[in-house]
C-alpha positions as CSV (number, residue, x, y, z in Angstrom):
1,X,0.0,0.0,0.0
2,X,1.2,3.4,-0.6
3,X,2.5,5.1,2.8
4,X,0.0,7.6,4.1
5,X,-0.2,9.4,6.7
6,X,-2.2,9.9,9.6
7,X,-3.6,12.8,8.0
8,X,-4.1,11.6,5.1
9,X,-6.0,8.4,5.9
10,X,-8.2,10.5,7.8
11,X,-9.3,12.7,4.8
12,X,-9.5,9.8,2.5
13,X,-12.2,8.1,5.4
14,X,-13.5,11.6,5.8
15,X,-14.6,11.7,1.6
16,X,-15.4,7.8,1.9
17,X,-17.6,8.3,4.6
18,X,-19.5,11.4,3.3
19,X,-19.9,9.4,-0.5
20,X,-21.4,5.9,1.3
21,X,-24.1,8.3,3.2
22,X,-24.5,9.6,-0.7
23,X,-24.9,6.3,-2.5
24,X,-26.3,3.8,0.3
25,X,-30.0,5.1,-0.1
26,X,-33.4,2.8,-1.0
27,X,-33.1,4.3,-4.5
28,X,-29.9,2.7,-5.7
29,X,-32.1,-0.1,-6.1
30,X,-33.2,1.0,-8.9
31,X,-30.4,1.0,-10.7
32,X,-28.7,-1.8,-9.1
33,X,-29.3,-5.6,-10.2
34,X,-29.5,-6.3,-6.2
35,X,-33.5,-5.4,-7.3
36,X,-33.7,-8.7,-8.5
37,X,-33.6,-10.6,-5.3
38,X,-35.5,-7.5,-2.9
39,X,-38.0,-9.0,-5.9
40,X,-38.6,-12.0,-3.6
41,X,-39.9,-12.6,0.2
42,X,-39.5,-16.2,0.7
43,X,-35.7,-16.4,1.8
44,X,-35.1,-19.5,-0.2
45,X,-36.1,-17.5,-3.0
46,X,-34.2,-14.3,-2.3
47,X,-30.7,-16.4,-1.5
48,X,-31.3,-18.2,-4.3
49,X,-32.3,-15.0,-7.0
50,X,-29.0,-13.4,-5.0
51,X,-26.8,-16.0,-6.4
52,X,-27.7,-16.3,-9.9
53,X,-27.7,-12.7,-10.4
54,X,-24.7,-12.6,-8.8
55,X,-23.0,-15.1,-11.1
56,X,-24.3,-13.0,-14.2
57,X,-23.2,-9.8,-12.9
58,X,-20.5,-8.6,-15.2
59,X,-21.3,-6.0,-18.0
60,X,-23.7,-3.7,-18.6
61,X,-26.2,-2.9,-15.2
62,X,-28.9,-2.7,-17.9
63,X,-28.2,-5.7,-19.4
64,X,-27.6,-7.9,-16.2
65,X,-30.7,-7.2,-14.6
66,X,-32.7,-7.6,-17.5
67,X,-30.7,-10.9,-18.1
68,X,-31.3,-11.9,-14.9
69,X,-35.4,-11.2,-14.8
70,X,-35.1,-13.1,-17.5
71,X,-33.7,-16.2,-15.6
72,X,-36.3,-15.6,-12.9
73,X,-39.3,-16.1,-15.6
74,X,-37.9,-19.3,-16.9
75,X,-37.6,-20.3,-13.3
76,X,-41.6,-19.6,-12.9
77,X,-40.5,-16.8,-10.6
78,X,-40.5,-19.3,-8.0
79,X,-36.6,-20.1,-7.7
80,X,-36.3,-22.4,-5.1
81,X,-39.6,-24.7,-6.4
82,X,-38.0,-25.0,-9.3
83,X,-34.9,-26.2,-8.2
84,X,-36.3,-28.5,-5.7
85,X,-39.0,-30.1,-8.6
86,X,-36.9,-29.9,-11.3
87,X,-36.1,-32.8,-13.4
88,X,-34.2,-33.0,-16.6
89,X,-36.9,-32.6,-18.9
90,X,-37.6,-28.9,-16.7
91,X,-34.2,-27.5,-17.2
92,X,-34.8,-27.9,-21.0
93,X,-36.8,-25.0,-20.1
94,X,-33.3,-22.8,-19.7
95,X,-32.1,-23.9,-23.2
96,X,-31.3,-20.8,-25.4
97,X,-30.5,-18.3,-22.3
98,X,-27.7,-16.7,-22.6
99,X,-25.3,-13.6,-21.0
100,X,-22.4,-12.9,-22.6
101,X,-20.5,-15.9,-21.8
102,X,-22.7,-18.0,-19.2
103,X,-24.7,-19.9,-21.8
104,X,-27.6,-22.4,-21.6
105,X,-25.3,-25.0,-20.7
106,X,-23.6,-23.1,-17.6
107,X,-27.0,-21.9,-16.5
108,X,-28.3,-26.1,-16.5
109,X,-25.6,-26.8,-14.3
110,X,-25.8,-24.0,-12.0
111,X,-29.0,-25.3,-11.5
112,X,-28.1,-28.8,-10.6
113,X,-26.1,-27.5,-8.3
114,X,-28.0,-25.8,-6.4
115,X,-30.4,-28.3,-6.5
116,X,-27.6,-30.6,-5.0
117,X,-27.0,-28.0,-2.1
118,X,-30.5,-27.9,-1.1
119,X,-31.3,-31.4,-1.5
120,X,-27.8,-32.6,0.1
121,X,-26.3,-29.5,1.7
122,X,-29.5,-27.8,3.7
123,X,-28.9,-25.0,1.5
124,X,-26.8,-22.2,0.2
125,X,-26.6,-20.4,3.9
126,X,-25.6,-24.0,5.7
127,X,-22.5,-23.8,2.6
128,X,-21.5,-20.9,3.0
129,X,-21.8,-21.1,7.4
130,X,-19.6,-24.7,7.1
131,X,-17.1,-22.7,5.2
132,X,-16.9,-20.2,8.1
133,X,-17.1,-21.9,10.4
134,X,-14.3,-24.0,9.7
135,X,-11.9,-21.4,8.5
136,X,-12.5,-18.2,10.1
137,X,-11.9,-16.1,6.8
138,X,-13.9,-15.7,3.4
139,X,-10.8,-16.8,1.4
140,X,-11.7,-20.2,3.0
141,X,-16.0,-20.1,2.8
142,X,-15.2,-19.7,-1.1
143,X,-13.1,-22.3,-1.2
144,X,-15.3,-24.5,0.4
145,X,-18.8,-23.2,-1.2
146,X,-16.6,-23.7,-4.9
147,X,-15.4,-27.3,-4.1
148,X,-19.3,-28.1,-2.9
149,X,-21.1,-26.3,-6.0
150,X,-18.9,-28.6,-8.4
151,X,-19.9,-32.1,-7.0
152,X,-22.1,-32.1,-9.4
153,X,-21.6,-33.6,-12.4
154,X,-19.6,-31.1,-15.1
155,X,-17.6,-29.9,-18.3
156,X,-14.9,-28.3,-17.4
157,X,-15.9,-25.4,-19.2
158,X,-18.7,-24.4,-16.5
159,X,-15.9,-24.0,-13.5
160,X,-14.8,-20.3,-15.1
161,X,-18.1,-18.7,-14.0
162,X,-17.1,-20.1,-10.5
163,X,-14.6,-17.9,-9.0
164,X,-11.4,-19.7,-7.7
165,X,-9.6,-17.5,-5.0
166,X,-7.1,-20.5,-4.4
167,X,-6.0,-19.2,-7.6
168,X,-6.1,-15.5,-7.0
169,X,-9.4,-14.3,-8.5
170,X,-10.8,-11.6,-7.0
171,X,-14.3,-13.5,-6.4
172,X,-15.8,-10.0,-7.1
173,X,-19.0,-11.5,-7.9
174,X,-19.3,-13.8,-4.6
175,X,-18.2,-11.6,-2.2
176,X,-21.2,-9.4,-3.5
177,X,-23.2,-12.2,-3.0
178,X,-22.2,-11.7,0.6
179,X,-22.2,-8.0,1.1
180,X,-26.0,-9.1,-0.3
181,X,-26.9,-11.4,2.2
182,X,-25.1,-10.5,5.2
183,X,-24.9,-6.6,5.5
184,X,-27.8,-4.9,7.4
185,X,-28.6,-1.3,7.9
186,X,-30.7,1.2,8.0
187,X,-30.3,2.0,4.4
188,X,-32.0,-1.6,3.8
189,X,-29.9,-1.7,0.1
190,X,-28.5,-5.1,1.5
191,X,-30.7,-7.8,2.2
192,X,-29.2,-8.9,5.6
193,X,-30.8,-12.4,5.7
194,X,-27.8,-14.5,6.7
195,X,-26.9,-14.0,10.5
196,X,-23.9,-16.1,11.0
197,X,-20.5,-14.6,8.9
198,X,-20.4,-11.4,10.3
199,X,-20.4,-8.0,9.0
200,X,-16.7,-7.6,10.1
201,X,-15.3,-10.8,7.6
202,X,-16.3,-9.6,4.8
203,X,-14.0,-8.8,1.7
204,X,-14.4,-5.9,-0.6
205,X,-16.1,-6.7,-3.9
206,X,-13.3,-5.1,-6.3
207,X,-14.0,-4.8,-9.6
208,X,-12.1,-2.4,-12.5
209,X,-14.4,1.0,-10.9
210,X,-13.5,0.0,-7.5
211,X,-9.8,-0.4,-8.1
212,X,-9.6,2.4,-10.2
213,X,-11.3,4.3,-7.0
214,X,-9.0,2.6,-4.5
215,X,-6.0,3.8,-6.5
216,X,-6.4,7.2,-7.6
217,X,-7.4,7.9,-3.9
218,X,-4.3,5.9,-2.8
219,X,-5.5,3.3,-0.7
220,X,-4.3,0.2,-3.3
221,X,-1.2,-0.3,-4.7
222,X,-1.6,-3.5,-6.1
223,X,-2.3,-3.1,-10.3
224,X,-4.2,-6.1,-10.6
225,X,-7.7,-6.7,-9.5
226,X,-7.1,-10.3,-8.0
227,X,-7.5,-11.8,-4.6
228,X,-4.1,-9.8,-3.1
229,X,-5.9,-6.7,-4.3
230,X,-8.7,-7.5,-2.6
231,X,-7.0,-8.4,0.7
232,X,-5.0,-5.0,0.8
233,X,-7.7,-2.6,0.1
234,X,-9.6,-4.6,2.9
235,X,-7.3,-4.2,5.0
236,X,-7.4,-0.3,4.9
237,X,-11.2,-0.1,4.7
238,X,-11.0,-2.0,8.2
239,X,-9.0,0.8,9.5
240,X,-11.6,3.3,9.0
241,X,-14.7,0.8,10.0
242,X,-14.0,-2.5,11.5
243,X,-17.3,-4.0,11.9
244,X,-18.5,-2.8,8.2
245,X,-15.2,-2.4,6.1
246,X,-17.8,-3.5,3.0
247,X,-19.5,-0.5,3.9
248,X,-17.5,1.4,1.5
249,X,-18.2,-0.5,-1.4
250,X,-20.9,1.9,-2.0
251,X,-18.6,4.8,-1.7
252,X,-16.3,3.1,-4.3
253,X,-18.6,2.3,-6.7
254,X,-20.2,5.3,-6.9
255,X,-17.0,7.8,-7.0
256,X,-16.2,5.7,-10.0
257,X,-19.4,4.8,-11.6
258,X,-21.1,8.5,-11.4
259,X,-18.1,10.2,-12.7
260,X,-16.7,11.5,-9.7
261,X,-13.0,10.4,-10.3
262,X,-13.1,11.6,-13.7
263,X,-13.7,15.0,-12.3
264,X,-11.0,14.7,-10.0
């Protein structure tokens, strides 16, 4: 990280603080693809809605969350029925969807999968707790949820829409997943429907805005957005709020996605 001082680190929380007050409001919801799973009220359903647009959430904002409606409507917009019910001939429903490179065949699979965590697992939340539990970190619940979601049966094709942080992907997309499910406030942006990783665990979801962000303000030195990224600009966001470092996604996100850093 670059050396800054006391001074400085204190501005920098100062802006990031006054921009996550800005951005963290009911209406980015709107705008955001997390409006596909606020969609639901069964929790089955919203986990389940959260992870699949999660998984497809690379590209255009436009373009995922209509993408991921879509998904919803070929799942009856009843997620977690559908998975439980399915049989083969049912997920010949999904052939022909498509978003940018998760095709029909990725989507099939995903869906097996998940149909293999609720059937064998007790669900996505029991995953994702085991993997806590056991290793006290996210790097670790990833690792576990990604080595559970590919017992099922496979081309090897489908495993690159699964991140791999044992390889040092960022994970943007799951540790959205988490911010998703696990943050809580009064904002209500964040679903906050899993209780047992806490707030405090969680790991930045970086992505090219959010670097971008984290290194013009000087809080990541790291040029490439992988796992080590993630785990320094962390690290720093923990300084200025240790029980919601995640927090400042929001603050991120917007600064670079509403122009802010462009104007300096």
């Amino acid at each position: 990280m670059h050396s800054l001082s006391n001074e400085a680190l204190n501005e920098i929380k100062y802006l990031l603080d006054d921009r996550y007050r800005r951005y963290n409001h009911f209406d980015f919801i709107e705008t955001d693809p997390i409006q596909i799973p606020h969609s639901f009220a069964r929790k089955e359903d919203v986990e389940i809605a959260a992870f699949l647009t999660a998984s497809i959430a690379w590209g255009q904002r436009v373009t995922i969350i209509k993408n991921a409606r879509r998904l919803m409507s070929l799942l009856d917009n009843a997620p977690y029925d559908f998975i439980c019910n399915a049989t083969e001939s049912d997920l010949e429903s999904l052939r022909g969807f498509v978003h940018r490179t998760f095709n029909s065949n990725d989507c099939m699979f995903f869906i097996r999968s998940l149909q293999n965590i609720y059937q064998h697992h007790d669900g996505l939340e029991a995953v994702f707790d085991k993997g806590f539990k056991t290793h006290q970190h996210i790097a670790g619940t990833l690792t576990h949820f990604r080595k559970v979601f590919l017992q099922s049966t496979h081309e090897k094709r489908n495993e690159k829409h699964l991140s791999d942080v044992s390889r040092n992907s960022s994970a943007k997309r799951l540790n959205m997943l988490l911010r998703w499910l696990v943050r809580h406030d009064e904002a209500e942006v964040d679903l906050g429907i899993w209780k047992n990783i806490p707030t405090s665990a969680l790991m930045l979801p970086l992505d090219v805005h959010t670097g971008d962000v984290g290194r013009a303000i000087g809080i990541l030195s790291r040029t490439q957005n992988d796992w080590k990224a993630v785990e320094e600009i962390t690290d720093v966001l923990r300084q200025f709020d240790p029980h919601d470092p995640v927090k400042y996604d929001y603050a991120l996100f917007g600064i670079g996605v509403f122009g802010e850093k462009d104007k300096g």
